[in-house]
NUPA-776318 format. One line per 4 residues: number of its first residue (from 1); their letters; for each residue x, y, z of N, C-alpha, C. Coordinates in pm, whole numbers. Each point is the difference from the previous one (the first is absolute). Layout:
residues N
NUM	A	X:Y:Z:X:Y:Z:X:Y:Z; ...
***
This chain:
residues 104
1	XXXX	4704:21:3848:-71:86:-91:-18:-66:-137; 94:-127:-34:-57:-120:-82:-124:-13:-44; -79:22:-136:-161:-58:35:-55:65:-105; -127:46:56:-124:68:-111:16:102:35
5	XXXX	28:92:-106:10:152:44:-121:47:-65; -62:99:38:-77:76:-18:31:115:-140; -110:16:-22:46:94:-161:-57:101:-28; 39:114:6:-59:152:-35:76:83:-106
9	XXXX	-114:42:-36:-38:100:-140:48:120:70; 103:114:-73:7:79:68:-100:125:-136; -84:74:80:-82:94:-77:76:161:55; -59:65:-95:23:153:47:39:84:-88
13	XXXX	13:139:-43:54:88:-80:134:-37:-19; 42:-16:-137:127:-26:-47:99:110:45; -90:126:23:96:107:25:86:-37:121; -38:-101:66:46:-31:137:152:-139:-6
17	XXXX	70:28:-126:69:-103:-46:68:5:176; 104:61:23:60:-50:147:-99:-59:82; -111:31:23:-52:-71:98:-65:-107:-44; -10:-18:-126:-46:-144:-52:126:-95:47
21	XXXX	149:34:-38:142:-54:20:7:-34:147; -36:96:80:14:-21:154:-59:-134:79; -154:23:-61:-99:-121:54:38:-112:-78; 39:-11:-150:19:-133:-45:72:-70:92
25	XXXX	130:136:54:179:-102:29:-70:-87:121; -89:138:99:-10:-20:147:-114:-131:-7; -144:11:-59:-56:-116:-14:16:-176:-25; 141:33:-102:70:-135:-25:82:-51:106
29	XXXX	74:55:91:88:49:59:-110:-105:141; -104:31:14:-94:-65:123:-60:-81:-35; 18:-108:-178:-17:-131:-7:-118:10:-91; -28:122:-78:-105:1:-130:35:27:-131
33	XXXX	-60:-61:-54:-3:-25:-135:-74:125:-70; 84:82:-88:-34:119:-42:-35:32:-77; -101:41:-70:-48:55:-165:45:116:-23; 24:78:-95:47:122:1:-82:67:-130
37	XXXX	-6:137:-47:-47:76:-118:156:-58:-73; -18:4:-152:91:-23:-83:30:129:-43; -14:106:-6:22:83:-55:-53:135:67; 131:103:29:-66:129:104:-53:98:-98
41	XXXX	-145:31:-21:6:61:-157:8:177:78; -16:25:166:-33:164:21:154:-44:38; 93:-23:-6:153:-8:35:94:-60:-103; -82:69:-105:123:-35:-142:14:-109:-71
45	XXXX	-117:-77:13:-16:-134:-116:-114:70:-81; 78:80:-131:-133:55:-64:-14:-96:-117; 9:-179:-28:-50:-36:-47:-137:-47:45; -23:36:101:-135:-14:72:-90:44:-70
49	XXXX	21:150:-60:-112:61:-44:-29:-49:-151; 59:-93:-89:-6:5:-101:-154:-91:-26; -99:10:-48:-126:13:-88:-11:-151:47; -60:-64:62:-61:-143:83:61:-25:109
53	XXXX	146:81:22:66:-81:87:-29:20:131; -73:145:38:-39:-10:140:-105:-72:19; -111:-68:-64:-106:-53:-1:25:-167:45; 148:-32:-96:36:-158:21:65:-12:138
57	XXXX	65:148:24:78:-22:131:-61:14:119; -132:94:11:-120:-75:100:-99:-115:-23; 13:-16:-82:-102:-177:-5:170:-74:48; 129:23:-12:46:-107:64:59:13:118
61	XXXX	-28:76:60:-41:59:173:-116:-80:72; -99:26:-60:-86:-50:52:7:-169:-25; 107:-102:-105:-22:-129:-7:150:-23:85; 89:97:113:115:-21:82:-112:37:100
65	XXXX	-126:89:31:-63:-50:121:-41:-132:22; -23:-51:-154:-88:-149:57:49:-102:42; 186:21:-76:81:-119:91:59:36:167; -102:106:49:91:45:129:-104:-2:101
69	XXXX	74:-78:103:-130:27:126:-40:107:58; 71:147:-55:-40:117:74:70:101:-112; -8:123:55:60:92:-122:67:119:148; 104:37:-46:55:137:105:5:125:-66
73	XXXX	-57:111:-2:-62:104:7:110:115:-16; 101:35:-59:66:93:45:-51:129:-51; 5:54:136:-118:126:-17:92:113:96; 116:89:-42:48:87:71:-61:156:56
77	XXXX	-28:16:91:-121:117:15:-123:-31:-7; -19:-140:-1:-112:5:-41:-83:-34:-127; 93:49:-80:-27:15:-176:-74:-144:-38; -94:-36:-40:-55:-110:-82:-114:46:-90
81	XXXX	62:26:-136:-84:18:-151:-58:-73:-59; -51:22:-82:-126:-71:-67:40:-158:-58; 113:6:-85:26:-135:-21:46:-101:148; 59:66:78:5:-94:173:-94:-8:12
85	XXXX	-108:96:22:-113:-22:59:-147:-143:-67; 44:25:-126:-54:-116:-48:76:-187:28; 108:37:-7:82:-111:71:-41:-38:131; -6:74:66:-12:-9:160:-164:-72:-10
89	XXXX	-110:43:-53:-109:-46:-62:-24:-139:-28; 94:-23:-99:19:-81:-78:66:-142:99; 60:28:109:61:-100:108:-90:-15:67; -54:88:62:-102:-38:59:-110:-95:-17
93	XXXX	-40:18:-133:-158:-98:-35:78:-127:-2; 123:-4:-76:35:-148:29:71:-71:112; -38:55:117:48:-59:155:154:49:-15; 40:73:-62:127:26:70:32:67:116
97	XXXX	124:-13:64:42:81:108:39:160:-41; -47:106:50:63:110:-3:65:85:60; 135:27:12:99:94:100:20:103:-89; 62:109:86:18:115:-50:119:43:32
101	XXXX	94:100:-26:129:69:68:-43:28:103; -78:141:-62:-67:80:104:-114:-46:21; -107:38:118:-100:-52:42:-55:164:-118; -145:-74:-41:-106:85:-83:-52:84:50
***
């Protein structure tokens, strides 16, 4: 398992902090290289909300899609909102791979 690992962006509602935790452990865990959100702002990182900072913290989402060959989707129920949904978008035009938890 030595080698080139593969590298994914993990996207999705912050509200979903455990299941962001779950897929990081389990994704690394099968030999990938993981991006993660820095900060859970709907699960109690309320420096999120402070006046530019959600703006810098999706422009640098979208520059952890560009170092990743794919992005993983965590979408519980289903759930994928407007800022995922532009992500998911946003992987796409530039040839990335896209998985999901749940299927859409």
């Amino acid at each position: 398992m030595i080698g080139k690992y593969p590298v994914i962006t993990l996207c999705g509602s912050t509200r979903f902090k455990d299941q962001f935790l779950e897929a990081q452990k389990r994704l690394t865990l099968e030999g990938n290289i993981v991006i993660s959100v820095g900060l859970f702002g709907h699960s109690g990182d309320d420096e999120v909300w402070t006046e530019g900072t959600k703006e810098m913290l999706d422009d640098m989402h979208k520059r952890k899609i560009d170092m990743a060959d794919g992005i993983y989707v965590i979408n519980p129920g289903g759930y994928i909102g407007a800022s995922t949904r532009s992500e998911i978008e946003y992987a796409k035009a530039h040839g990335k791979e896209v998985n999901y938890m749940e299927t859409p």
